[in-house]
LUMMARFI-835877 format. One record per residue (C-alpha): x negated, y negated, z negated. Coordinates in steps of 0.1 Angstrom, whole numbers, plus 5000, padded with zeros to 4 digits. Layout:
XYZ;...
This chain:
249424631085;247924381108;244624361088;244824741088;244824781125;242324531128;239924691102;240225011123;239624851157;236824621146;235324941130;236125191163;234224891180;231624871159;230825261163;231325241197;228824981202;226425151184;226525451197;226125261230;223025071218;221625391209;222325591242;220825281260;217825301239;217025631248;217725581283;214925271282;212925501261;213025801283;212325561315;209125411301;207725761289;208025881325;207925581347;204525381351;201125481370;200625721346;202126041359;200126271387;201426221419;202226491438;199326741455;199026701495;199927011517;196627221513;194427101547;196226841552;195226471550;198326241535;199326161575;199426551581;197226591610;194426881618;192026741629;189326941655;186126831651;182226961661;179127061643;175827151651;174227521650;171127661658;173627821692;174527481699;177527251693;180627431679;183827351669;185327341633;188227151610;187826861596;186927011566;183427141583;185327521583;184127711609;187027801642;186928091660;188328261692;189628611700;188328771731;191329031733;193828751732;195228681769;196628341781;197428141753;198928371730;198128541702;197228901698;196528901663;199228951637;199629181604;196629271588;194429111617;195928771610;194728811569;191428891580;191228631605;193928361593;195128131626;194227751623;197927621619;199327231625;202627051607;201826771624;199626591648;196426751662;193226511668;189926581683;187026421666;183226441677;182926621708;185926821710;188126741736;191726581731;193126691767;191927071752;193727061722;197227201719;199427461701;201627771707;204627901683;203728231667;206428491660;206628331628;207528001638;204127851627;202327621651;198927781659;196027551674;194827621708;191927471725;191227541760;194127771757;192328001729;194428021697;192027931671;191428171638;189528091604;187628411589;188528501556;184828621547;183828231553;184728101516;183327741523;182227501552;179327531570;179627901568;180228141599;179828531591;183128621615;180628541639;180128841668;182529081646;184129291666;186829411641;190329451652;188929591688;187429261700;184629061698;185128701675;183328411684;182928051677;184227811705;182027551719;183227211730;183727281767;186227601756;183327861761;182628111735;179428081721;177228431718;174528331700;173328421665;175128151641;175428261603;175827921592;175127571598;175027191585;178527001576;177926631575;180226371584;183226591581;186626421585;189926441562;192526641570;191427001585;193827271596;195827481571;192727711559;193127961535;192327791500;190328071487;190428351513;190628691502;187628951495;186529171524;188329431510;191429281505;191729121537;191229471554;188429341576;187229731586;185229741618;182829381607;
């Protein structure tokens, strides 16, 4: 009886040890095949830079010095907004996407730090300012250096770019040089949408 019992609990042991073993192995198994430098870390917020600042920065254009993100993307100000708050939302804001901050704003080149700031839209986004003009991207601008929103008057107002001092700048700019950009613009539109998606009547 005694050798009986023991047969059964050596052998219950046994089992149990090996199915142990096995669920070990697998665990080891399954924490090699996904641990390591091997995997992709995750992708960065789009326009961000890892620390999650926008950065403001300046370019050069045949009108002068203008501002842009850090990605050499060309900024742009609304005449018919008033104060510091936007009057551009719905369709207007696909067509002329505002330049929004999750964290920090910096001003590189010659854009000014003490301009820089930000305003809540009805959203709850944070949307750049600088000189207390809400800054907008243009959707028809697929890449840096570009600059066709300039002098559209769609939406009932003229768009310009912003020069450093805050001023708008009138001149004829279709496009201009990016060197030297830095990491991390503002939240820009990935790939903006066609004109006539983005309901851009009246450019």
């Amino acid at each position: 009886m005694e050798n009986s019992l023991w047969t059964r609990v050596s052998l219950a042991a046994r089992l149990a040890t090996g199915v142990g073993g096995a669920a070990a192995v697998a665990v080891l198994a399954a924490a090699c095949s996904s641990g390591g430098g091997s995997s992709a870390p995750a992708s960065p917020a789009a326009g961000g830079s890892g620390s999650g600042a926008t950065v403001i920065t300046t370019a050069s254009t045949s009108g002068g010095a203008v501002l842009t993100d850090g990605s050499g993307r060309a900024v742009y100000l609304w005449v018919k907004d008033t104060g510091d708050a936007s009057a551009c939302s719905g369709a207007c804001a696909s067509a002329w996407p505002p330049v929004t901050a999750t964290g920090s704003v910096t001003a590189v080149g010659r854009a000014s730090t003490s301009d820089l700031g930000t305003i809540t839209r009805s959203d709850g986004t944070k949307q750049v300012t600088y000189d207390r003009h809400p800054l907008y991207y243009y959707a028809g601008d697929s890449a840096a250096g570009m600059a066709n929103g300039q002098g559209s008057d769609s939406f009932g107002a003229k768009w310009w770019l912003v020069a450093p001092s805050g001023s708008d700048v009138t001149a004829s700019v279709s496009s201009f040089t990016v060197s030297g950009s830095s990491a991390g613009g503002g939240s820009a539109p990935a790939a903006p949408p066609s004109s006539e998606s983005a309901g851009l009547g009246g450019y």
